[in-house]
C-alpha positions as CSV (number, residue, x, y, z in Angstrom):
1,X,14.1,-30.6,6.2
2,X,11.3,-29.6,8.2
3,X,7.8,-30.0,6.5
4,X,4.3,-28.4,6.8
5,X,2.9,-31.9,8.8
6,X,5.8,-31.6,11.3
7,X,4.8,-28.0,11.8
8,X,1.3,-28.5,12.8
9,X,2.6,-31.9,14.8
10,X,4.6,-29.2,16.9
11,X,1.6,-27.0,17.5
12,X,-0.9,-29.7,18.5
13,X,1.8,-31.2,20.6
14,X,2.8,-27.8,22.3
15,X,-1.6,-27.6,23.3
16,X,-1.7,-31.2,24.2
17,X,1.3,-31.2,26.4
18,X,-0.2,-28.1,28.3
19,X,-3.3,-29.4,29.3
20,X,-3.7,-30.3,32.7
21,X,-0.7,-27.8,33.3
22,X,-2.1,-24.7,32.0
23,X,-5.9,-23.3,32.5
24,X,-5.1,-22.1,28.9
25,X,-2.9,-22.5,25.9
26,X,-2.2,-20.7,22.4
27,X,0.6,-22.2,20.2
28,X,1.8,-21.2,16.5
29,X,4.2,-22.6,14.4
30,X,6.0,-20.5,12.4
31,X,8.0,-22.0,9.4
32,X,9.8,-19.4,7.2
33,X,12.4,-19.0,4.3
34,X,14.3,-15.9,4.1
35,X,16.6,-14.1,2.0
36,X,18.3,-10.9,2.1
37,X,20.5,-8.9,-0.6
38,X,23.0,-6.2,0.5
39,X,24.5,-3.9,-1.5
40,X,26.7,-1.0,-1.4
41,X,29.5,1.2,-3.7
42,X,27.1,-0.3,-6.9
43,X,27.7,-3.8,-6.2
44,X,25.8,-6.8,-4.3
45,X,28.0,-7.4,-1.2
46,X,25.9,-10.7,0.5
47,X,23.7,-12.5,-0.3
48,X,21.8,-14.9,1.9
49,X,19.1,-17.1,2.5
50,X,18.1,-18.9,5.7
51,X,15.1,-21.1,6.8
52,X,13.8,-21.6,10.9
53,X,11.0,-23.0,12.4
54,X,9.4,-21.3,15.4
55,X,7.2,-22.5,17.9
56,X,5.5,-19.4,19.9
57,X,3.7,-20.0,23.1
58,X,1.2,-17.9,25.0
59,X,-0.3,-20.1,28.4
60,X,-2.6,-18.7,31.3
61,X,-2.0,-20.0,34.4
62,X,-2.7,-19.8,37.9
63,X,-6.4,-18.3,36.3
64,X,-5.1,-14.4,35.5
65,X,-1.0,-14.9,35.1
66,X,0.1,-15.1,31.2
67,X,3.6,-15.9,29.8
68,X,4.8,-15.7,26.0
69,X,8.0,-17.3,24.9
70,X,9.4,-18.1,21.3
71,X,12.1,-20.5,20.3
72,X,13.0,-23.0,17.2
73,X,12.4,-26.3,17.9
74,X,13.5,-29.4,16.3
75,X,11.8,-32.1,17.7
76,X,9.0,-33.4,20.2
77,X,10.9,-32.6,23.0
78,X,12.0,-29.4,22.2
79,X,8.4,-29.1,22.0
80,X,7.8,-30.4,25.5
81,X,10.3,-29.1,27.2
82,X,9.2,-25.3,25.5
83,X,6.0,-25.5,27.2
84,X,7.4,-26.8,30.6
85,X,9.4,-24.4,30.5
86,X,7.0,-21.6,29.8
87,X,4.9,-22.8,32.5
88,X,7.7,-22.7,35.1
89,X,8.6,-19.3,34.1
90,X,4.6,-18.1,33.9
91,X,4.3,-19.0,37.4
92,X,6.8,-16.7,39.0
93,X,5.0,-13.4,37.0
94,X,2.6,-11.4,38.9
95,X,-1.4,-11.6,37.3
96,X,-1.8,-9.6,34.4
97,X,-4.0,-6.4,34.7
98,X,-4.6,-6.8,31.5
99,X,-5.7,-9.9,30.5
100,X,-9.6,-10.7,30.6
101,X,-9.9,-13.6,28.5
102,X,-9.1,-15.1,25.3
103,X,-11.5,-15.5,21.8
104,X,-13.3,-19.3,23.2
105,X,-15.9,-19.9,19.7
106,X,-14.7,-21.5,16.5
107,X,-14.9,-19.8,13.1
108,X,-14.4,-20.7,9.3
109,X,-12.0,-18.1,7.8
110,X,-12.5,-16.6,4.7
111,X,-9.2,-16.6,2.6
112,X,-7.7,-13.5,1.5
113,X,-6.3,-12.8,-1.7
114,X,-2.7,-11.6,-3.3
115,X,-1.2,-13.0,0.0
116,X,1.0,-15.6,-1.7
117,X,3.4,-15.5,-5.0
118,X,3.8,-19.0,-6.3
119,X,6.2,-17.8,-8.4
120,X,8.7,-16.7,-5.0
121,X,11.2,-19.9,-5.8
122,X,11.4,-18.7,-9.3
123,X,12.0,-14.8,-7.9
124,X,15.0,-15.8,-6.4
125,X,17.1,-16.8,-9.2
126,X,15.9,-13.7,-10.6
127,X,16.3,-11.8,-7.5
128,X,20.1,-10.2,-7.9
129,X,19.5,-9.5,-12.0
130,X,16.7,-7.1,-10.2
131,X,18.9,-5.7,-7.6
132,X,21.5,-5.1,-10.3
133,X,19.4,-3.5,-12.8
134,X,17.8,-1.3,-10.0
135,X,21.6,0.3,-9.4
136,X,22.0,0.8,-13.1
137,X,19.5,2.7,-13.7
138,X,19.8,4.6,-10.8
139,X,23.4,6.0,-11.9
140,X,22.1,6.1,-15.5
141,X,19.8,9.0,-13.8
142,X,23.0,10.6,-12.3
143,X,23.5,8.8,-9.1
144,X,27.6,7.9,-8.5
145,X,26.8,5.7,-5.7
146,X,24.2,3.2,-4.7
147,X,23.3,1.1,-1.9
148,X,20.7,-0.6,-0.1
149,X,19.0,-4.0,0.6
150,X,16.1,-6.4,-1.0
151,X,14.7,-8.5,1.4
152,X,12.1,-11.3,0.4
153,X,10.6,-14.8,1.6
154,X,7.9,-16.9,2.3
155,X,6.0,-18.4,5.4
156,X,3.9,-20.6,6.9
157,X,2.0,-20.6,10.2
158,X,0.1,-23.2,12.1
159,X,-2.3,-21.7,14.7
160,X,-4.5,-23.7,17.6
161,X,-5.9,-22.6,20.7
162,X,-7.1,-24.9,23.4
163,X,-10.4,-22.8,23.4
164,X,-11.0,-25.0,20.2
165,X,-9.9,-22.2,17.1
166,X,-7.4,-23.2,14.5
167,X,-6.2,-22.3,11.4
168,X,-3.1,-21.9,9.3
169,X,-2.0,-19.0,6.9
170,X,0.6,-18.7,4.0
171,X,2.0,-15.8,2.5
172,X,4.7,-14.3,0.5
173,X,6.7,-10.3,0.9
174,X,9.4,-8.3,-0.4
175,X,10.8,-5.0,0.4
176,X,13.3,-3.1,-1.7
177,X,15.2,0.1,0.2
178,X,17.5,2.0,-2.3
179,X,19.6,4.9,-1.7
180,X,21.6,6.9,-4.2
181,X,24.4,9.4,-3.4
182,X,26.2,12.2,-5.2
183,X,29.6,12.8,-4.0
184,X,28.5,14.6,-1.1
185,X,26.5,12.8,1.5
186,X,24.3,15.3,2.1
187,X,22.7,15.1,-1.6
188,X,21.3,11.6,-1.5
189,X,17.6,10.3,-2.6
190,X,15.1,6.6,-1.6
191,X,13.3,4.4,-3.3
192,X,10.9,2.4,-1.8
193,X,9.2,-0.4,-3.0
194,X,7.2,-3.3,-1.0
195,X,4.5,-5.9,-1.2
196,X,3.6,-9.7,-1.0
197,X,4.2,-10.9,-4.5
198,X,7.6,-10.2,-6.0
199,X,7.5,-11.7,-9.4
200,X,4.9,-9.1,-10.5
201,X,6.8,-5.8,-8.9
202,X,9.8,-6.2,-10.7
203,X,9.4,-2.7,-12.8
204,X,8.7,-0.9,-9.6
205,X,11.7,-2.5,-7.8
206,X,13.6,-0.7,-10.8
207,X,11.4,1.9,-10.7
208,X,12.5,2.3,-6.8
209,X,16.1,2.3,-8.3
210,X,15.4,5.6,-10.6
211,X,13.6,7.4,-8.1
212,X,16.7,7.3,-5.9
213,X,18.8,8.1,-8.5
214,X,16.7,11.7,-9.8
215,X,16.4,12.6,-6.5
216,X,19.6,12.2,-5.6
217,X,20.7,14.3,-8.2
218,X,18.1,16.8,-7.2
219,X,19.0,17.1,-4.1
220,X,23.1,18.6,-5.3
221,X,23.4,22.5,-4.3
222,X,21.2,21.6,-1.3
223,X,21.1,25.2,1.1
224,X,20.9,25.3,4.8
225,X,17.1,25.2,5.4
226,X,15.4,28.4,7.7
227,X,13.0,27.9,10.6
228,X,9.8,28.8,10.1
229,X,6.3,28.3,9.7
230,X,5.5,26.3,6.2
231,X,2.8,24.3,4.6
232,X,4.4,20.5,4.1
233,X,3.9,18.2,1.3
234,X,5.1,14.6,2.3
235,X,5.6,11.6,0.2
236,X,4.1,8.5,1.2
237,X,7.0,7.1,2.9
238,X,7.1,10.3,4.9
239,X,3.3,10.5,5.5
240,X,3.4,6.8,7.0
241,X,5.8,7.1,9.4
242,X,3.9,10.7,10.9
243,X,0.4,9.6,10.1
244,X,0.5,6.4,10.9
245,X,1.2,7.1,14.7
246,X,-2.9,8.4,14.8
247,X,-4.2,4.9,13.7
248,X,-1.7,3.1,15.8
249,X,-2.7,5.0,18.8
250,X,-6.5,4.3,18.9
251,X,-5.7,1.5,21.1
252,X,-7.0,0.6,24.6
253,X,-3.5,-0.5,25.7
254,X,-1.9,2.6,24.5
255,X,-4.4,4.7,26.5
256,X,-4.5,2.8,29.7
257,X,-0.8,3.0,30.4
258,X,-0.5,6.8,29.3
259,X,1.1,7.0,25.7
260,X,-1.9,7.5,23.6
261,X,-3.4,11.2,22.9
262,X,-7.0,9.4,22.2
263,X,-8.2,8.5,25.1
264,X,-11.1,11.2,25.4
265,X,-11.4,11.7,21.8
266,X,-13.7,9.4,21.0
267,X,-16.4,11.4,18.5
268,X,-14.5,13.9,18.1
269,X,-13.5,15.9,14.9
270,X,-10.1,15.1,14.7
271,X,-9.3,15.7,10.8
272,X,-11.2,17.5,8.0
273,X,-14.2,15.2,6.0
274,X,-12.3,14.0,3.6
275,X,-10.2,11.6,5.6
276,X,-11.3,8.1,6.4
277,X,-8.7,5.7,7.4
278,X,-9.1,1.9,8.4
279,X,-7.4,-0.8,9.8
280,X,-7.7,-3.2,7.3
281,X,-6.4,-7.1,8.1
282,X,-7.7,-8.1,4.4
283,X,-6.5,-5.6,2.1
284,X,-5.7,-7.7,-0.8
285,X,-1.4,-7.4,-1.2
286,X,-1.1,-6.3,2.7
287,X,2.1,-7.7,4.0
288,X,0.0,-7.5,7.3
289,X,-3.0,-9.1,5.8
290,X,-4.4,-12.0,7.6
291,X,-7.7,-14.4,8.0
292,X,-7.8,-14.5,12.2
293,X,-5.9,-12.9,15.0
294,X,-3.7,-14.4,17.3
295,X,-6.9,-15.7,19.4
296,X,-8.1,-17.1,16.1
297,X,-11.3,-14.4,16.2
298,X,-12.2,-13.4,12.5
299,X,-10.4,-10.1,11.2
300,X,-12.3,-7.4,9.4
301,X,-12.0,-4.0,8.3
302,X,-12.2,-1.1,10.9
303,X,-12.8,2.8,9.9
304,X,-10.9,4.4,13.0
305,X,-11.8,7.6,11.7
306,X,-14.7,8.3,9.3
307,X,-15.1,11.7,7.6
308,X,-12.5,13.1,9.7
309,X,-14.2,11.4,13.0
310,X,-12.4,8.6,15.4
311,X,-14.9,6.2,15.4
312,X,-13.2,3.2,16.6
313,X,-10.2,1.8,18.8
314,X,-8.8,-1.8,17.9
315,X,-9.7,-4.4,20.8
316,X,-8.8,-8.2,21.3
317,X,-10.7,-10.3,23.8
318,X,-9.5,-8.7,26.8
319,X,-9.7,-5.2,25.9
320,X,-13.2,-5.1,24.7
321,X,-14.5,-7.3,27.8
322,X,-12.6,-3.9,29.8
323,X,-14.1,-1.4,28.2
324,X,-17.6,-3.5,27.5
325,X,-17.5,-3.8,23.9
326,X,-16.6,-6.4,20.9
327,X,-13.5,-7.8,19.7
328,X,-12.3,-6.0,16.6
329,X,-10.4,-9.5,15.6
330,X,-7.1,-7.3,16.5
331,X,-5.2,-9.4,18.6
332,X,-1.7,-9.9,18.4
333,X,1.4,-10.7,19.9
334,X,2.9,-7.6,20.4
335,X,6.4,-6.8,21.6
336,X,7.0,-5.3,24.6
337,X,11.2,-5.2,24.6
338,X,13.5,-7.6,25.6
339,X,12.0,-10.8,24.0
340,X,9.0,-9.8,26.1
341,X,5.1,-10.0,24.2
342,X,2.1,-9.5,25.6
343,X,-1.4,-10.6,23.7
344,X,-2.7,-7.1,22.9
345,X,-4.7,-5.6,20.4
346,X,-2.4,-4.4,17.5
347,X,-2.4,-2.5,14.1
348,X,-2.2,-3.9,10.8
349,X,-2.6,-2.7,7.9
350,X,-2.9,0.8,7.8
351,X,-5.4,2.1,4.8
352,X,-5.7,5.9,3.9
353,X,-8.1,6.2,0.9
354,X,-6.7,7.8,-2.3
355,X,-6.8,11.4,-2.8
356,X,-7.2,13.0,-6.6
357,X,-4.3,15.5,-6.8
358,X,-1.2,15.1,-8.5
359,X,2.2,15.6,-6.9
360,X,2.3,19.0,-9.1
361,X,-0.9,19.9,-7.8
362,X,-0.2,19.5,-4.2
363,X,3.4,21.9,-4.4
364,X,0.8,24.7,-5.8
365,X,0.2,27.6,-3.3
366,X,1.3,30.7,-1.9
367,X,2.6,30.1,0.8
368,X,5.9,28.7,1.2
369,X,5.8,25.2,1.5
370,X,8.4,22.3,1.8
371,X,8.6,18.8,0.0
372,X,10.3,16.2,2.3
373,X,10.7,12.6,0.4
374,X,12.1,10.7,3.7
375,X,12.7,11.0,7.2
376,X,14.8,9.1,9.7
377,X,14.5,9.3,14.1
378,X,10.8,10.3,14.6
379,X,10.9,10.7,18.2
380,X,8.4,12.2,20.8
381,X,8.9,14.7,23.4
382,X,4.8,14.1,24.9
383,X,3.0,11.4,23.8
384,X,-0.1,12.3,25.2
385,X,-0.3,15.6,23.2
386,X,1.3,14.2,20.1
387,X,4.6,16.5,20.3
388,X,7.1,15.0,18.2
389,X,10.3,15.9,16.4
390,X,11.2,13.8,13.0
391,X,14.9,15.0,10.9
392,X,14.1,14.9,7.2
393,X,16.8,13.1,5.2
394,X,17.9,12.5,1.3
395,X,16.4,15.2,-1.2
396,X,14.2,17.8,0.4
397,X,12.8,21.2,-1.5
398,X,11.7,24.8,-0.9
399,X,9.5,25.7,-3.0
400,X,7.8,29.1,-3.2
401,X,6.4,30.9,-5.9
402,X,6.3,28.0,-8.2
403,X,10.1,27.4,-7.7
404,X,11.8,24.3,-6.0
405,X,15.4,24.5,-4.6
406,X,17.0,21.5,-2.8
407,X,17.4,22.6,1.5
408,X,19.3,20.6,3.8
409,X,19.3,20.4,8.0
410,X,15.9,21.2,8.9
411,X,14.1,18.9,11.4
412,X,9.9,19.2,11.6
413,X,8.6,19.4,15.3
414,X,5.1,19.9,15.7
415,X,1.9,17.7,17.2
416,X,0.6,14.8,15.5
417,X,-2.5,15.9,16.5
418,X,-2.5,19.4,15.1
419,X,-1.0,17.9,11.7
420,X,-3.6,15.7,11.3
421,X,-6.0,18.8,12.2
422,X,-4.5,20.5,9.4
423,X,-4.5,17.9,6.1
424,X,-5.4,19.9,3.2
425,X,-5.2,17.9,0.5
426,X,-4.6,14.1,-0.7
427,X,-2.2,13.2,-3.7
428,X,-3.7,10.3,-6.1
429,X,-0.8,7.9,-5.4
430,X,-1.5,6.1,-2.9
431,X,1.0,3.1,-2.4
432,X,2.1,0.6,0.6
433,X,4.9,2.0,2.4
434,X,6.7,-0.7,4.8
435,X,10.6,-0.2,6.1
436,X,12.4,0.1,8.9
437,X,10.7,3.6,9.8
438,X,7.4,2.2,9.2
439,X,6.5,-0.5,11.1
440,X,3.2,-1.1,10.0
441,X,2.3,-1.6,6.6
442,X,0.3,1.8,5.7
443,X,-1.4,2.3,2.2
444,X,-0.9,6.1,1.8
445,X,-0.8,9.1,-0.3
446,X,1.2,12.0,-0.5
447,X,-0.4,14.5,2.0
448,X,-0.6,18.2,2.4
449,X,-0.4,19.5,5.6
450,X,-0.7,23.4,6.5
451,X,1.1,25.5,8.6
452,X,3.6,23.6,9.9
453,X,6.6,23.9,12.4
454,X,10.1,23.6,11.0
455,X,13.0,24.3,13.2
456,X,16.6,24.3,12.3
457,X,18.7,20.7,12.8
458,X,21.7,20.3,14.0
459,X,24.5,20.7,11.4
């Protein structure tokens, strides 16, 4: 079994090996344990667990050409043969117009906390009497069916850079996706539930499993949906998949190759005065939370927008020598398709402070307004200006005049930007939202948005 030693062995071996081949190296050693719990028709289907060891690379060579590759490796010369490889490959790549540089002073990193559960080897004897209990009580609220997944682990990461930074990093997470059904598909509700120490979320795992299970049965009598123009209350699993896009865009990257709408917003008023948002790398619990970047400069916490104003873009090494500024400690190595990764500034966790309404207050109004509790296929139609389509899915309500009636097969297309324009309110229960629609970890209310665009989906 592969231990912590042979994982930082790997790493120094990976920088050692490259010197004199490479004008620059960055290795990390990844070494994780997994497990996953499937269920469907009220019963666990598979349950797994699985352990790896990883050994990313990111070399410079040839002064301005870069190459990233990942693979498990078992031994020294899997190791050497990782970088050779690398090398070889890096060599036949054009020079990268967007690297100019990599972090070159040496830090002490401040350790964050609620990162790790040392309870996670106990949590997963426990884990399927959770899963279990989380289907139960989501047919005890009227639910027929039940599926979903938990997913849960631990890892632990090596990091060195020939430039001289190191460090290493340990943490724990778990996410819980739960979906109840009635005996028509269309009347179905999600739960949610995430963060980095399992053993202590237990009653909101089966929390997760009741949610599902009332809105489910909420959602039964569901009516075709009209287009229109309505004020739009999302949960916070809806909010951080839409929202979330206006943090993740104030990035250089994203604006120099055309796919950001912030490029010449800098200063401007994008939101009303109560919204401040940050990128937060040590938010204590974020399952993105972390000491250092990929370059191994110090993380901190970044208002991107302050009283409604962007303020700030994220920037790694390269990015803020381009646009003659400072490292944000952002960088990462972010995916670019196709086993491709480029080191990038990235996103990590995304913080929206805490509103004061309740979900009651927020459905108040005249105006007709719509209450969607999850969303699947957010897609864009123009980048640049936001435009965006997203099809709302599981329980969704009219309500209007202080009633609420379950709809059905309504999709929202509107602007990001314009939504984010038009936030009128904040709920008070702000939670981390992290699935497969929400890439980033985002810390989030549920938000009120005015005057919305609603258009009929395809039935």
């Amino acid at each position: 079994m592969t231990s912590l030693d042979d994982l930082k062995s790997y790493v120094d071996l990976a920088v050692d090996h490259a010197k004199g081949k490479a004008d620059g190296a960055i290795a990390r050693g990844v070494l994780s344990s997994n497990s996953q719990i499937r269920f469907s028709q009220n019963a666990i289907d598979i349950n797994k667990r699985w352990e790896s060891l990883s050994l990313q690379l990111f070399l410079i060579v040839e002064e301005a050409k870069t190459g990233f590759s990942e693979r498990s490796v078992s031994s020294a010369e899997d190791v050497k043969k990782a970088v050779d490889d690398t090398i070889a490959f890096t060599k036949r790549l054009p020079e990268s117009q967007f690297f100019a540089g990599v972090e070159e002073k040496v830090y002490e990193y401040e350790a964050i906390s609620g990162t790790f559960d040392s309870k996670i080897d106990d949590f997963g004897e426990k884990a399927p009497g959770v899963v279990n209990a989380a289907i139960d009580v989501a047919r005890t609220q009227g639910a027929k069916r039940v599926a979903g997944a938990l997913k849960f682990g631990k890892e632990f990461q090596f990091f060195r850079s020939s430039y001289g930074p190191e460090g290493s990093t340990r943490s724990t997470s778990f996410d819980l996706n739960v979906r109840a059904f009635m005996d028509e598909l269309d009347h179905s509700g999600q739960g949610l539930e995430c963060g980095s120490k399992p053993s202590q979320a237990l009653n909101g795992m089966i929390e997760a499993g009741a949610q599902a299970g009332r809105l489910a049965k909420q959602a039964v009598g569901a009516k075709q949906g009209e287009a229109g123009t309505y004020d739009l209350v999302m949960n916070p699993t809806v909010a951080a998949n839409v929202l979330g896009f206006m943090v993740e865009s104030a990035n250089p990257f994203m604006v120099m190759i055309g796919i950001s709408p912030l490029g010449d917003k800098m200063g401007q008023q994008m939101g009303p005065e109560f919204v401040t948002v940050a990128d937060d790398p040590r938010m204590a619990g974020g399952l993105a939370s972390k000491p250092f970047d990929a370059e191994g400069t110090p993380t901190r916490a970044i208002n991107i927008y302050e009283k409604g104003v962007l303020k700030s873009f994220l920037h790694n090494t390269s990015t803020a020598r381009m646009f003659e500024t400072e490292s944000t400690g952002s960088s990462d190595l972010v995916g670019l398709g196709q086993g491709l990764k480029m080191l990038l500034p990235n996103t990590s966790n995304i913080v929206f402070e805490n509103g004061d309404r309740s979900c009651e207050e927020l459905l108040e109004g005249d105006k007709p307004t719509i209450y969607v509790t999850s969303n699947w296929y957010t897609r864009f139609t123009n980048y640049q200006t936001g435009e965006f389509s997203t099809i709302p899915r599981d329980a969704m309500f009219l309500v209007r005049k202080g009633e609420m009636k379950p709809i059905k097969n309504v999709r929202i297309s509107d602007s990001m930007l314009r939504m984010f324009a038009n936030i009128t309110a904040f709920g008070n229960d702000r939670r981390q939202v992290y699935w497969w629609e929400v890439e980033t970890p985002t810390f989030i209310p549920s938000v009120r948005i005015a005057d919305c665009r609603i258009t009929a989906a395809t039935q």
